[in-house]
ROSELO-374691 format. One record per atom (N, C-alpha, C): atom name; x, z, y; chain; residue number from 1. Coordinates in steps of 0.001 Angstrom, whole numbers. Layout:
BEGIN
  a      c1      c3      c2 c   k
 CA       X       Z       Y A NUM
...
***
This chain:
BEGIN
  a      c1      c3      c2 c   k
  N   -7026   22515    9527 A   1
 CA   -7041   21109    9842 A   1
  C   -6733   20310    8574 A   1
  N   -7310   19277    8121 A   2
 CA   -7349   18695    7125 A   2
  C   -6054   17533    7624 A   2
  N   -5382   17488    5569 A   3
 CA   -4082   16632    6170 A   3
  C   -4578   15277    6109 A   3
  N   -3818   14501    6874 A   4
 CA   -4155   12929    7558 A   4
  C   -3620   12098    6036 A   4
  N   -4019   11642    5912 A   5
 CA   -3516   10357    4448 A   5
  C   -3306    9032    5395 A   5
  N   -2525    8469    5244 A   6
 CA   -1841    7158    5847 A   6
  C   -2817    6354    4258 A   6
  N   -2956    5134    5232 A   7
 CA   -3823    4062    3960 A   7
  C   -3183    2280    4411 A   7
  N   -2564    2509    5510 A   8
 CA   -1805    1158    6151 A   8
  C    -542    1660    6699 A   8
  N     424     784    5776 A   9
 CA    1966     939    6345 A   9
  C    2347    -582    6281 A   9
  N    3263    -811    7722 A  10
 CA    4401   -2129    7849 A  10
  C    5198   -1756    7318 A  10
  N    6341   -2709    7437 A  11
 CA    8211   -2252    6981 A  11
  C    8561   -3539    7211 A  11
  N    9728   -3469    7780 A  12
 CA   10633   -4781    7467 A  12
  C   11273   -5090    6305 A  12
  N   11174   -6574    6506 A  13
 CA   11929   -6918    4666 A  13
  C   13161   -7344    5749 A  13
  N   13875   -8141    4061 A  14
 CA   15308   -8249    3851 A  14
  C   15316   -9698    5148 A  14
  N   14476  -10537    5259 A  15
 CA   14664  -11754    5884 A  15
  C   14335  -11461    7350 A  15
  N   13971  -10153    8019 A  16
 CA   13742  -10175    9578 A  16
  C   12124  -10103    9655 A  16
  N   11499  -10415    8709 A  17
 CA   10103  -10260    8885 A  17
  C    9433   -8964    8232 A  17
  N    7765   -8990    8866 A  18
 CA    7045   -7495    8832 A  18
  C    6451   -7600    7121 A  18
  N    6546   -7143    6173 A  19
 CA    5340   -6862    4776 A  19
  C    4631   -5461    5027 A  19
  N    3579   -5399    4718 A  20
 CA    2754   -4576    4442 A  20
  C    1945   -4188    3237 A  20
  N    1262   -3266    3533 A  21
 CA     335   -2551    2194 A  21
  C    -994   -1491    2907 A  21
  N   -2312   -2201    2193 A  22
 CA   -2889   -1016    2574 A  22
  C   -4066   -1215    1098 A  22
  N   -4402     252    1360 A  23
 CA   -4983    1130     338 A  23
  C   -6340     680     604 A  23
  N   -7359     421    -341 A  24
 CA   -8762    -148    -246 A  24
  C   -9435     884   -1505 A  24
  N   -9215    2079    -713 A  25
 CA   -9749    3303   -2009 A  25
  C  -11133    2572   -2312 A  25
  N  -12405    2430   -1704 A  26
 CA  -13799    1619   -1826 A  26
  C  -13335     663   -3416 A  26
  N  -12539      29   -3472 A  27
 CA  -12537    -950   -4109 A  27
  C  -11441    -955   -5344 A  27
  N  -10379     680   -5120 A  28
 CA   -9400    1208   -5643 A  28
  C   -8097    -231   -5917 A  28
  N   -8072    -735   -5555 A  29
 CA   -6707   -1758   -4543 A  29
  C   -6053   -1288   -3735 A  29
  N   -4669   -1789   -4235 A  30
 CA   -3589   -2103   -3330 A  30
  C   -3555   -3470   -2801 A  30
  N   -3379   -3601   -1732 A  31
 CA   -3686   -5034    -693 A  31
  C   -2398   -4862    -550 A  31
  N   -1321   -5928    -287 A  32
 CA     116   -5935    -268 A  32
  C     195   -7614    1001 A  32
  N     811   -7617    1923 A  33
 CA     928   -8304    2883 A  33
  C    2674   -8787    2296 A  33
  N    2779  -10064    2815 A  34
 CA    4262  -10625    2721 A  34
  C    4698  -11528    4199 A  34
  N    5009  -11553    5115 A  35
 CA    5224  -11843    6453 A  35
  C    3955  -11695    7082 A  35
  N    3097  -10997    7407 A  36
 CA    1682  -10615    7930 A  36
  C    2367  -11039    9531 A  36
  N    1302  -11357   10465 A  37
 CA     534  -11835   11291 A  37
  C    -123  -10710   12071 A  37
  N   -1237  -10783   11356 A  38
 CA   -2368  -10312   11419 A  38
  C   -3024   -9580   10530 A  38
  N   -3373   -8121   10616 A  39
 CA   -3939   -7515    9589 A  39
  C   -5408   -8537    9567 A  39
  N   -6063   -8965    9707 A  40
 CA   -7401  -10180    9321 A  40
  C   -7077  -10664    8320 A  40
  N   -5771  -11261    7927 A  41
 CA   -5400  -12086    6973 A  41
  C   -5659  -11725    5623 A  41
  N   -5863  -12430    4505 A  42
 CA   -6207  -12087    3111 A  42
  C   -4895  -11938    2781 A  42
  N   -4401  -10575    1273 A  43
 CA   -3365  -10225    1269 A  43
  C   -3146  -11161     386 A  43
  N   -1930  -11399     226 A  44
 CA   -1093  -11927    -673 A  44
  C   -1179  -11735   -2129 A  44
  N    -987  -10112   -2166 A  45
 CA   -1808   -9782   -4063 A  45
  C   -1859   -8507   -3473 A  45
  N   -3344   -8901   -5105 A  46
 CA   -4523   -7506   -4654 A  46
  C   -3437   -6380   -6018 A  46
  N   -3784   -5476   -5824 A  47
 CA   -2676   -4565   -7596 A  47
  C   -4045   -3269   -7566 A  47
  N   -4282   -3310   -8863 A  48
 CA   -5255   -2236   -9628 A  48
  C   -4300    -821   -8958 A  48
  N   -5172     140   -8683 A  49
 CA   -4025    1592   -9038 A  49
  C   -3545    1678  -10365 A  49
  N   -4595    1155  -11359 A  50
 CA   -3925    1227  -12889 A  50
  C   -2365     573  -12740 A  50
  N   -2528    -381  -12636 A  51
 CA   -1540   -1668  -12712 A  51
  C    -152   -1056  -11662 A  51
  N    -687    -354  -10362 A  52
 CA     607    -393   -9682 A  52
  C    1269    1635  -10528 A  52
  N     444    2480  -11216 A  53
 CA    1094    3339  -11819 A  53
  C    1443    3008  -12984 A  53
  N    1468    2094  -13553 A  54
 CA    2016    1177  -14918 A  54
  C    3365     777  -14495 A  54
  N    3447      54  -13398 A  55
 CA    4387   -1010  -13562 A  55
  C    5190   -1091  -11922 A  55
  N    4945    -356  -10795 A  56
 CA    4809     297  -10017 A  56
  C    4682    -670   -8688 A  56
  N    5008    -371   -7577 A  57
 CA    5092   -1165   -6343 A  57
  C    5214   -3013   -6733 A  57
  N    4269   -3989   -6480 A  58
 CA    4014   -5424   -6269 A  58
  C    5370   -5916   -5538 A  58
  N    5843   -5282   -4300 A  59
 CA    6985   -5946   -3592 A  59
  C    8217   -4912   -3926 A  59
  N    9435   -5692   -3977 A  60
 CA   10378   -4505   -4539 A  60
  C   11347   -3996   -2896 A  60
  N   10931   -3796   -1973 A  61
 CA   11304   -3948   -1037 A  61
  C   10833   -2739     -67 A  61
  N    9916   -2055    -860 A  62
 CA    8757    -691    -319 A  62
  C    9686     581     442 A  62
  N    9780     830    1181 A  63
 CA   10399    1802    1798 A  63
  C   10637    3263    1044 A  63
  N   11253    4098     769 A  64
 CA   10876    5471    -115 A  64
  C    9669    6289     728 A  64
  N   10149    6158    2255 A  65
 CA    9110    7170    2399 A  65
  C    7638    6554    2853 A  65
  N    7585    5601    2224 A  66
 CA    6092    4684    2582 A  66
  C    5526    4262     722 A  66
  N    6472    4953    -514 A  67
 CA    6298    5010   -1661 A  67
  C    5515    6236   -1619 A  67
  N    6130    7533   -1069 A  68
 CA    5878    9290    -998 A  68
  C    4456    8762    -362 A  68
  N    4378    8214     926 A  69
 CA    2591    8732    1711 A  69
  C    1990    7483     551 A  69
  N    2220    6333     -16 A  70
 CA     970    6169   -1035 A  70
  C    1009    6674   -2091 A  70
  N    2161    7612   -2671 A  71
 CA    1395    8253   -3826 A  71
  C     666    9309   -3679 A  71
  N     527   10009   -1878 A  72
 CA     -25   11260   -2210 A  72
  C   -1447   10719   -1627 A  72
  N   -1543    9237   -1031 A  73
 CA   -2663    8679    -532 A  73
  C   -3602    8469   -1997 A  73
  N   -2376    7752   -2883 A  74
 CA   -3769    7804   -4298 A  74
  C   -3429    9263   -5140 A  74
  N   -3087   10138   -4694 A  75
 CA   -3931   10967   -5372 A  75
  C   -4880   11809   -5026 A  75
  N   -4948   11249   -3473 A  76
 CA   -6364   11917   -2627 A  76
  C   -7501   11553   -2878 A  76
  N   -7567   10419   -3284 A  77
 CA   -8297    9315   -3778 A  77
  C   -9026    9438   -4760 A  77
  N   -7967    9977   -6005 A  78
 CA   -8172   10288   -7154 A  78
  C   -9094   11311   -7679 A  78
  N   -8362   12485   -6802 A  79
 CA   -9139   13624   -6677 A  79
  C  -10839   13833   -5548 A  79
  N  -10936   12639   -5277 A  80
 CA  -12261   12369   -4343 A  80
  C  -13375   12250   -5505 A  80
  N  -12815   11354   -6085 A  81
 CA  -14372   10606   -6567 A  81
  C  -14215   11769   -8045 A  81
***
């Protein structure tokens, strides 16, 4: 059975509200949500994979174990194309 890669995670921030992140391998973006709604909504900031393994996570607020499923999400990614 092939393992599942997570590409959309919530979390609560510090103020009571939901942020998010999802993975746009097609377009190799990180989409980063800041009180989301609605996944429809345009994200807040787009981050290169270059840019987020440079300089790392856009929100400083990222859960550890929602850091672990996107790094092994981009390196599934990585190893695709």
């Amino acid at each position: 059975m092939a393992e599942r890669i997570n590409t959309e995670w919530m979390w609560a921030n510090e103020d009571g509200g939901v942020n998010g992140l999802k993975v746009d391998p097609d377009r190799e973006v990180l989409e980063w949500f800041d009180e989301i709604g609605c996944a429809c909504e345009d994200a807040d900031y787009v981050q290169s994979y270059a840019h987020y393994h440079e300089y790392g996570p856009a929100f400083s607020n990222v859960p550890d174990d929602v850091v672990e499923q996107l790094e092994r999400a981009l390196k599934h990614f990585a190893l695709r194309g």
